[in-house]
matplotlib code that plots the C-alpha trace (Angstrom):
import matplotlib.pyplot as plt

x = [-30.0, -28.5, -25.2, -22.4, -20.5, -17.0, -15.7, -11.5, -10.3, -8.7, -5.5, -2.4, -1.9, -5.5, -4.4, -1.4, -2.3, -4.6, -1.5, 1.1, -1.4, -1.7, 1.8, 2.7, -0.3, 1.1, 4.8, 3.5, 1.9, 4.7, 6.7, 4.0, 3.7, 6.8, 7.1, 9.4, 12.5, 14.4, 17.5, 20.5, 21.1, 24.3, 26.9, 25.8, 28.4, 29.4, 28.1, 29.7, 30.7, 27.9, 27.6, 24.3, 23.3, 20.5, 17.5, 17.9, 17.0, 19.2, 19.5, 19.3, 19.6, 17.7, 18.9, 18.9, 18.6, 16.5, 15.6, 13.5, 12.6, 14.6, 18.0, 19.5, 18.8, 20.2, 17.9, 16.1, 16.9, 15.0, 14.8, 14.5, 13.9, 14.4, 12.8, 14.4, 18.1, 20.0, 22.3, 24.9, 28.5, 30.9, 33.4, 31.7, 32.3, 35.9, 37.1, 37.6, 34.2, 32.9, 34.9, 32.5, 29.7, 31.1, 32.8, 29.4, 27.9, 25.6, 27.3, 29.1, 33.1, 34.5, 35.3, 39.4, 41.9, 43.1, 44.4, 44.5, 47.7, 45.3, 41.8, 40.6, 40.8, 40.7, 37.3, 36.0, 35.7, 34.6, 31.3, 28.1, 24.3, 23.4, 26.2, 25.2, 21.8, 23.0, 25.4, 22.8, 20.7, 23.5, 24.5, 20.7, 20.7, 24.3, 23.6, 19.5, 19.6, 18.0, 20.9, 19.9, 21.6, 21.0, 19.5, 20.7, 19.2, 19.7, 23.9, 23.3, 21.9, 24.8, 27.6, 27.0, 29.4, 30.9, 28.0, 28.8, 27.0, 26.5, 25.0, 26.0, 25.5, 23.5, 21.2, 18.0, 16.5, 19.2, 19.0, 22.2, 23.1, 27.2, 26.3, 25.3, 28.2, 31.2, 29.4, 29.3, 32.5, 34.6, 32.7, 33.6, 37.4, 37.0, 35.9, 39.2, 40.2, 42.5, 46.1, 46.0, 42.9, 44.2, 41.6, 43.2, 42.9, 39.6, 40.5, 42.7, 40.4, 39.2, 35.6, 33.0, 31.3, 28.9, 31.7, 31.4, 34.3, 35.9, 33.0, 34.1, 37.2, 38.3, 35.6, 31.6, 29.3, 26.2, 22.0, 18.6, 18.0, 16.8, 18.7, 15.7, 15.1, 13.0, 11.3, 10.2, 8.0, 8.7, 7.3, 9.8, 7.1, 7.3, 6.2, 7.1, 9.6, 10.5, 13.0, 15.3, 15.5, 18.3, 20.7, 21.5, 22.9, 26.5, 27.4, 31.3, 33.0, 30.2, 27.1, 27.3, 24.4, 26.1, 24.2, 23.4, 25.6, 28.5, 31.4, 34.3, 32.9, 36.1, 35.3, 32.0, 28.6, 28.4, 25.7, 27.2, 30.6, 33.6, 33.7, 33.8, 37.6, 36.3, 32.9, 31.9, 29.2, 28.3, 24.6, 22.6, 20.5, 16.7, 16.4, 12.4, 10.7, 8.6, 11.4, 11.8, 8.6, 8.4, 11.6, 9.3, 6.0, 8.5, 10.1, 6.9, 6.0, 3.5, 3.9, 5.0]
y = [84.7, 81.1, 79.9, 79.4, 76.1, 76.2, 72.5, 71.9, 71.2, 67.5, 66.7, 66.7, 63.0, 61.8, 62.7, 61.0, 57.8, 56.7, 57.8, 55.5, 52.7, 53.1, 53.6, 50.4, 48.2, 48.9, 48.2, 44.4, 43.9, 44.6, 42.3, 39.8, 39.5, 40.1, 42.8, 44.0, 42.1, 44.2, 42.0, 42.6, 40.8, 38.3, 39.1, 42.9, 45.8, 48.2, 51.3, 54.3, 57.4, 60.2, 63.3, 64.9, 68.4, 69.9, 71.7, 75.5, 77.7, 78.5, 80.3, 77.7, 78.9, 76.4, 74.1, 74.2, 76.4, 79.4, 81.8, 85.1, 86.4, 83.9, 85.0, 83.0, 84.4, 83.1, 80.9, 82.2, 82.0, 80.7, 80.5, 76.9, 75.3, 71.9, 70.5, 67.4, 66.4, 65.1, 62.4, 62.0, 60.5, 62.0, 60.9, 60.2, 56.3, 54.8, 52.7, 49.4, 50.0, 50.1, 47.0, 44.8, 45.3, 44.6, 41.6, 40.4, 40.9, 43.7, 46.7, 47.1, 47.7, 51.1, 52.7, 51.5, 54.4, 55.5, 53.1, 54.2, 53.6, 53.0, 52.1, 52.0, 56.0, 56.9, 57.7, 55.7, 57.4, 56.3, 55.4, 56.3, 57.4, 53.9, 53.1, 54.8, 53.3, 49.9, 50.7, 52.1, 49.2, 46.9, 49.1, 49.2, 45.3, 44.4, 47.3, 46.7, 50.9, 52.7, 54.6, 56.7, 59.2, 62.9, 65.5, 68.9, 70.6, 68.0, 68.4, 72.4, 71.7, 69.7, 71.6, 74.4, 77.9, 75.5, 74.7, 76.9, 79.8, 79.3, 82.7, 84.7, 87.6, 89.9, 92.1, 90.0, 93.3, 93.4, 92.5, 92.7, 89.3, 90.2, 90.6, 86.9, 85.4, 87.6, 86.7, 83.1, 83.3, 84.5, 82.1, 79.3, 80.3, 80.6, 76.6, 75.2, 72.4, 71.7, 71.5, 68.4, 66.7, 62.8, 62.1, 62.3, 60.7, 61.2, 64.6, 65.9, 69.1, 69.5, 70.0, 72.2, 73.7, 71.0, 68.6, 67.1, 66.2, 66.7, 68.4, 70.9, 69.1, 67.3, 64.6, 66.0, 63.9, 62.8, 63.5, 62.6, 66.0, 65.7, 68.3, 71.4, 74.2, 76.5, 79.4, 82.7, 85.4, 89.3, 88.9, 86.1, 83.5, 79.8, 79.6, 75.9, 73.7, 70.8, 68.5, 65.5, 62.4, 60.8, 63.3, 64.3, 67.5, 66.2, 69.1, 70.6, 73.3, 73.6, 72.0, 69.8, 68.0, 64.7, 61.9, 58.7, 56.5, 58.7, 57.5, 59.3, 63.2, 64.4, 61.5, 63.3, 63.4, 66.8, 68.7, 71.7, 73.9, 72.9, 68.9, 67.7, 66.7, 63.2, 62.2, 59.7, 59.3, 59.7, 58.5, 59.7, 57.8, 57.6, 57.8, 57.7, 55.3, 53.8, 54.5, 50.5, 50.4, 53.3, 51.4, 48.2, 49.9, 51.7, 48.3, 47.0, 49.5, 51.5, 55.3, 57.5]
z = [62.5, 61.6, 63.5, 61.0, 62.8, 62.1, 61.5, 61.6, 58.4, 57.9, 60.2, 58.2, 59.9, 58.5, 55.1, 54.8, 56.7, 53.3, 51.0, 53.6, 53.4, 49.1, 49.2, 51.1, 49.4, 45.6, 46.8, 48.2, 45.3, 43.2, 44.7, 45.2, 41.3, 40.1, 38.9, 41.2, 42.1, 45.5, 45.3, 43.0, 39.8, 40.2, 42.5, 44.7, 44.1, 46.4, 45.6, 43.5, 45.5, 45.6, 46.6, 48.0, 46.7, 49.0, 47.2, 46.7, 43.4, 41.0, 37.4, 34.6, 30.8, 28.9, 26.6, 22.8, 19.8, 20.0, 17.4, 17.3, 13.7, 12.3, 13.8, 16.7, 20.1, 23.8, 25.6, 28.8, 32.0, 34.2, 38.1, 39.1, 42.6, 43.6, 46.5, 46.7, 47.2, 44.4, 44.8, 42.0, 41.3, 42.7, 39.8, 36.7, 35.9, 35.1, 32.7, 35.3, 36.5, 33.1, 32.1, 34.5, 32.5, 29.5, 30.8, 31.9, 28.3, 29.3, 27.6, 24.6, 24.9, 24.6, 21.1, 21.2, 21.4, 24.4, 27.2, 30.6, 33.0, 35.6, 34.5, 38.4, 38.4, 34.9, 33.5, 31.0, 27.2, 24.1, 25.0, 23.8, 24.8, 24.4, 25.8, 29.5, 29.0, 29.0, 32.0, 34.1, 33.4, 34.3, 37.4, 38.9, 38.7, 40.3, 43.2, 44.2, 43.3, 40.6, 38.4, 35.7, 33.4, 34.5, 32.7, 31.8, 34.4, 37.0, 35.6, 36.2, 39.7, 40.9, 38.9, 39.9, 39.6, 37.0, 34.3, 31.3, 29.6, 26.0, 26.0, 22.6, 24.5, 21.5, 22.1, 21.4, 19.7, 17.4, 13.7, 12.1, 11.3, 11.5, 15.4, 15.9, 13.4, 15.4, 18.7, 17.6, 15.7, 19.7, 21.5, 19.2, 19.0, 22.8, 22.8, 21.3, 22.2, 25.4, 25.5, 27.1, 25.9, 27.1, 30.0, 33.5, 36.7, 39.2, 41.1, 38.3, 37.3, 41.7, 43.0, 42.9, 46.0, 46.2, 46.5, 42.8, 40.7, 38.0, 36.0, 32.8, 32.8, 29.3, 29.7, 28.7, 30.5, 28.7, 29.6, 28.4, 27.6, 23.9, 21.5, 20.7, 17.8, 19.7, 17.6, 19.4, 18.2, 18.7, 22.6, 22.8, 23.1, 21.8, 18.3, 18.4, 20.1, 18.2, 20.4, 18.1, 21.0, 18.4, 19.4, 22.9, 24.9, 26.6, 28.8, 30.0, 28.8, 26.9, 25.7, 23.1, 20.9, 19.6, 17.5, 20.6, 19.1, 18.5, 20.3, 19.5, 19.2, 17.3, 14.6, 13.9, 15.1, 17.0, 15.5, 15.7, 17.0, 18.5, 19.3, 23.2, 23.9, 25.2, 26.0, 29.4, 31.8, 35.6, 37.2, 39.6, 42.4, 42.5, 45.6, 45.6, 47.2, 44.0, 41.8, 41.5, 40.4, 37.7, 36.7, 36.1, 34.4, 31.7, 31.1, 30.2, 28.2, 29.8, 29.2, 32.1]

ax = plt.figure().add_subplot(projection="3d")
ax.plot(x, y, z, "-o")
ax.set_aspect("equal")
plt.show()
C-alpha cells in the first residue's frame, strides 16, 4: 500500500512576507515617481477631532426607494459587520474651519444666510456636495491625511442608536394603497421641522455612545451614497436597481436625497418629503495604508 506523506501547509509568516515586500515596493515607487507626494500642501494643519468606532455588526436598513408590485415597500435590513475601525469627526466641520479653504481659493463660500456668533464652534451650513468634495480635497492636502465624505452606511456605523428608521412600517403583503399614503402621510407630519432650526454650537444636541457629536441634531450631514429606485418582485428580489449619482442621500433626522449642488435644502432641491433644517458636512479618515495611493490612481483617472 502507498504512504500518503503529509506536507505542512504554508506558514502564515511565508505568506505575508511576499505581500509586506509588494506592499512596500509599490509605496517606493509611488513616491519615486511622483505620484505620491507624503508631505502637506502649504502650511500643515492640526488635525480635526476624531472619534474611533471599533468593528462590530449591526442592523442597517438600506438606502433608497423600494417598491414591490409597484407600491412602495421598506427597504431591508440587513446585518452588517465591519472589520475595521472607523475613524470619523467627532464634530462635523465649522464655519471657521471651513473659511480656510475658501480663503485659500480651494472651496467655494458658503450660500449667505446665517452668521454665526462664533464661527470657531458653529458648524458650517449652506454648503453643498460639491462643496464637501472640494473641502476634503483641500483638507487631505493641508493635513498629509486622506479625508473623505462618509457614506450612509459608514454614517449608520458610527451613529449608531441615533441613525433614523425611515421604515413606513406596512405590511409588505399589503395592497391597499391608503395604507402606504396614511403611513407616509404620519411619518411625514412626524418630520416637521424643528422649533429651533438656527444651527447651534458643537455639543449642543450631546453624544452618542460611540462618543460622536451632535448627529440628528438640526444640521443633516452629507454622503456619497447615490440616491436609488429599487424594484422588487413578489419574492422581494431585485428586479432592477437604478442609482441617480446627481443627487445624494444627506442623513439626520431623517434621510434626505437632495440634488449635489443644492445648498440651501428649504430653497428646494430635496427630492422628496420634508426638507433637512440645515445641511453640513463631517469626514472621515482613511486610515489604510495605500489610501494615498488610491487617492492618486482616481485622480488620474483610472477606475477603481
Amino acid at each position: 500500500m502507498a504512504t500518503v506523506t503529509s506536507r505542512p501547509g504554508p506558514s502564515w509568516a511565508s505568506l505575508a512576507l511576499p505581500a509586506l515586500l509588494f506592499a512596500a515596493l509599490a509605496g517606493a515607487l509611488a513616491m519615486k515617481v511622483d505620484l505620491v507626494d507624503p508631505s502637506p500642501t502649504g502650511p500643515m494643519l492640526a488635525e480635526p477631532r476624531t472619534v474611533e468606532i471599533a468593528p462590530r455588526s449591526f442592523q442597517y436598513r438600506d438606502s433608497g426607494e423600494f417598491f414591490r408590485n409597484g407600491f412602495a415597500v421598506d427597504g431591508p435590513v440587513k446585518t452588517v459587520t465591519v472589520r475595521r475601525p472607523l475613524t470619523i469627526m467627532k464634530y462635523q466641520v465649522t464655519a471657521a474651519d471651513y473659511a480656510r479653504c475658501v480663503a485659500d481659493d480651494a472651496c467655494a463660500p458658503a450660500e449667505p444666510g446665517f452668521v454665526p456668533a462664533d464661527p470657531a464652534d458653529t458648524p458650517v451650513t449652506g454648503v453643498s456636495y460639491d462643496d464637501t468634495i472640494a473641502y476634503a480635497g483641500w483638507l487631505s492636502a493641508r493635513t498629509g491625511e486622506v479625508w473623505t465624505l462618509p457614506t450612509d452606511r459608514d454614517l449608520a456605523f458610527a451613529a449608531g442608536s441615533r441613525f433614523p428608521d425611515d421604515a413606513l412600517g406596512v405590511d409588505i403583503d399589503s395592497t391597499n394603497p391608503a395604507d402606504r399614503w396614511l403611513a407616509d402621510y404620519r411619518r411625514e407630519a412626524a418630520r416637521k421641522a424643528s422649533r429651533d432650526p438656527v444651527p447651534q454650537p458643537l455639543g449642543r444636541f450631546g453624544e452618542n455612545e460611540h462618543g460622536l457629536a451632535d448627529f440628528a441634531g438640526n444640521i443633516w450631514e452629507w454622503t456619497t451614497t447615490c440616491n436609488r429606485r429599487v424594484n422588487l418582485d413578489k419574492g422581494g428580489r431585485v428586479v432592477n436597481d437604478v442609482s441617480s449619482c446627481g443627487i445624494y442621500v444627506a442623513s439626520g433626522k431623517h434621510r434626505a436625497a437632495l440634488s449635489s449642488f443644492v445648498r440651501n435644502p428649504k430653497g428646494g432641491g430635496c427630492a422628496v418629503g420634508v426638507p433637512p433644517d440645515n445641511v453640513g458636512f463631517r469626514l472621515i479618515k482613511d486610515t489604510r495604508w495605500y489610501a494615498p495611493l488610491l487617492v492618486a490612481l482616481r485622480d488620474r483617472g483610472f477606475p477603481l
